[in-house]
N, C-alpha and C positions, 0 to 999 in steps of 0.2 A: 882390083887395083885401086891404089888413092889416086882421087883427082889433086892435082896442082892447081892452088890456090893463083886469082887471078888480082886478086888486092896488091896496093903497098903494102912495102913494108915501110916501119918506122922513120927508118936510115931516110929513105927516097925524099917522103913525106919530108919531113926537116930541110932537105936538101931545095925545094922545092919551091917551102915557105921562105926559106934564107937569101933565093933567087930574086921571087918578086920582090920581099922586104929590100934586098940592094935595089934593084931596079927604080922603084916607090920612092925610093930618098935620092939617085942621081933625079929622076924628074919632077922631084917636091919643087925645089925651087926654079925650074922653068915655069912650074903653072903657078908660080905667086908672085913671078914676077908679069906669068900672060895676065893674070888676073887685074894685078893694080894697076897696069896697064889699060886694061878694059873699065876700071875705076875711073881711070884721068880722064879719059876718054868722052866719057857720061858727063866727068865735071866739066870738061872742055863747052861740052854740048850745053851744059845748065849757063856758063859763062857767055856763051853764042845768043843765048836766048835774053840775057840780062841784057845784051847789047843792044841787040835788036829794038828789044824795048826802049834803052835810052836812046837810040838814034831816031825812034818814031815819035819821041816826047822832045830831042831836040829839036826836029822838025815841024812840031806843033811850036814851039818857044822861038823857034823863026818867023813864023806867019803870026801869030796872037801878041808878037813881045813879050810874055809873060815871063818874069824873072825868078817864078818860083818854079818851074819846071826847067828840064834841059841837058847837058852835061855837067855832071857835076859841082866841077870849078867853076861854069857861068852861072846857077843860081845862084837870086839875093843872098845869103848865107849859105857857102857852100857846109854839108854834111853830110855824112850817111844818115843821118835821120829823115835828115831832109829831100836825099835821094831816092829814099826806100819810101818814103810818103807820099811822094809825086807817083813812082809807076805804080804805086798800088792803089792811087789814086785815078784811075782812067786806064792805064796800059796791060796793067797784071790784078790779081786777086791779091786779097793777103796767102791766101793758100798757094797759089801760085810763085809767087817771091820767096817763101819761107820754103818750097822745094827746090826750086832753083839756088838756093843760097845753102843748101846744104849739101854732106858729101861722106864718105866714107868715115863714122865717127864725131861728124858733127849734123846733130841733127836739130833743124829750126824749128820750132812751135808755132802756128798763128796764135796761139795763145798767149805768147810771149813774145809777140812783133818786136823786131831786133831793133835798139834803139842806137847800136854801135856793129862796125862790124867786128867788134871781138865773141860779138854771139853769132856768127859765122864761117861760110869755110871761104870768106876773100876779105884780101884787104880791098880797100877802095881808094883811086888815088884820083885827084880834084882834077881830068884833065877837061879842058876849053872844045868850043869849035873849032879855033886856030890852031888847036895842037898839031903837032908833027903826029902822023898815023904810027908810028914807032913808039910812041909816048906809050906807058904801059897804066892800063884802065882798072885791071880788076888782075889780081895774081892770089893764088891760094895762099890762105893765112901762114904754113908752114915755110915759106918764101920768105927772104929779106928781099929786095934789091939795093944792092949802093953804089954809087956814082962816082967814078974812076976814070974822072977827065970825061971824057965824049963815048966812054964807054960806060955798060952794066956789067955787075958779079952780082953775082944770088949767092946766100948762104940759107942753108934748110939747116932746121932746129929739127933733131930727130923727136924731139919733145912733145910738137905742137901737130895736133889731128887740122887737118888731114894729111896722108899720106908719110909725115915723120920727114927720114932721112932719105926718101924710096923716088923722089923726085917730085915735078911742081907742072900747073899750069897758068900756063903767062895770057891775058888780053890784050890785045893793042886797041888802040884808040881806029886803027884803021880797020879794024871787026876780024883780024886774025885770029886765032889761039894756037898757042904751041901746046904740047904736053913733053916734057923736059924729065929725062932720068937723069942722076947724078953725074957721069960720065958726060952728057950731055954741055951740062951747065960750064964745064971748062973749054968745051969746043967752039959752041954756037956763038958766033959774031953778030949773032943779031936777036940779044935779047929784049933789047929796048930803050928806052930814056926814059929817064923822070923829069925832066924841062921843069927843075924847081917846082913842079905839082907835088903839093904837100899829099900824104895821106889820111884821108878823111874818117 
């Protein structure tokens, strides 16, 4: 007697691959959107740390007077050069600033210490000691914000690394961080101010 073959057949096989393959593409983009999510998240955490830093060198620029260190907008010449020179000058490494300042797509050199921050992934915006904690410190380059009375709108440039059109993460001057999906950005009542703090 012939034994009955225990294999697929052709038909099943196909049937099988065609399953997972639907399956693969309804949860492709769950896990890219879990992912740049888990992305923001990191930046959120490198912007936590950039804070950090500027709050322990305003701290020093309180007790020493020193006007070349501090919050942005209170040193002698406000800049990001001159931002980026102070904490890497006592608070962080250059190695250290140059990871924290980068992020999915933009990545910083200590070889190439960033003399603006269009060679990274935040903008910097000049806020004081006085400022309102709302006042917004540091937000990923892909971010505009513009000022619409007493309130913020964001506009994201799908254009610009990091993150595109896929959403942003915002700094407050009071050491918050949001991470912000697009959806987000029409809802949330409490993006922040600019209190006429230019961007540096």
């Amino acid at each position: 007697m012939m034994k009955k073959s225990a294999a697929f057949t052709l038909l099943e096989l196909l049937i099988v691959i065609s399953i997972i393959a639907i399956m693969a593409s309804l949860a492709l983009p769950h896990l890219l959107v879990a992912l740049t999510k888990g992305e923001m998240m990191q930046t959120a955490s490198n912007a936590r740390q950039l804070y950090l830093a500027t709050e322990s060198m305003s701290i020093d620029a309180n007790t020493s007077s020193d006007p070349n260190v501090g919050w942005p907008g209170d040193m002698n010449i406000p800049s990001f050069k001159g931002w980026a020179t102070a904490l890497s000058s006592g608070y962080l490494s250059k190695n250290e600033f140059c990871k924290l300042c980068s992020a999915p797509g933009v990545v910083v050199s200590p070889e190439h210490f960033p003399t603006s921050a269009s060679q990274t992934a935040f903008r910097l915006y000049g806020v004081k000691e006085q400022s309102d904690g709302n006042a917004i410190f540091l937000i990923t380059r892909n971010a505009t914000p513009h000022e619409n009375g007493s309130a913020i709108s964001i506009t994201l440039d799908k254009l610009v690394k990091p993150y595109g059109s896929k959403g942003c993460v915002i700094m407050h001057r009071a050491g918050d961080a949001l991470t912000l999906m697009p959806a987000q950005l029409n809802k949330n009542g409490a993006l922040g101010t600019l209190e006429n703090n230019p961007e540096l």
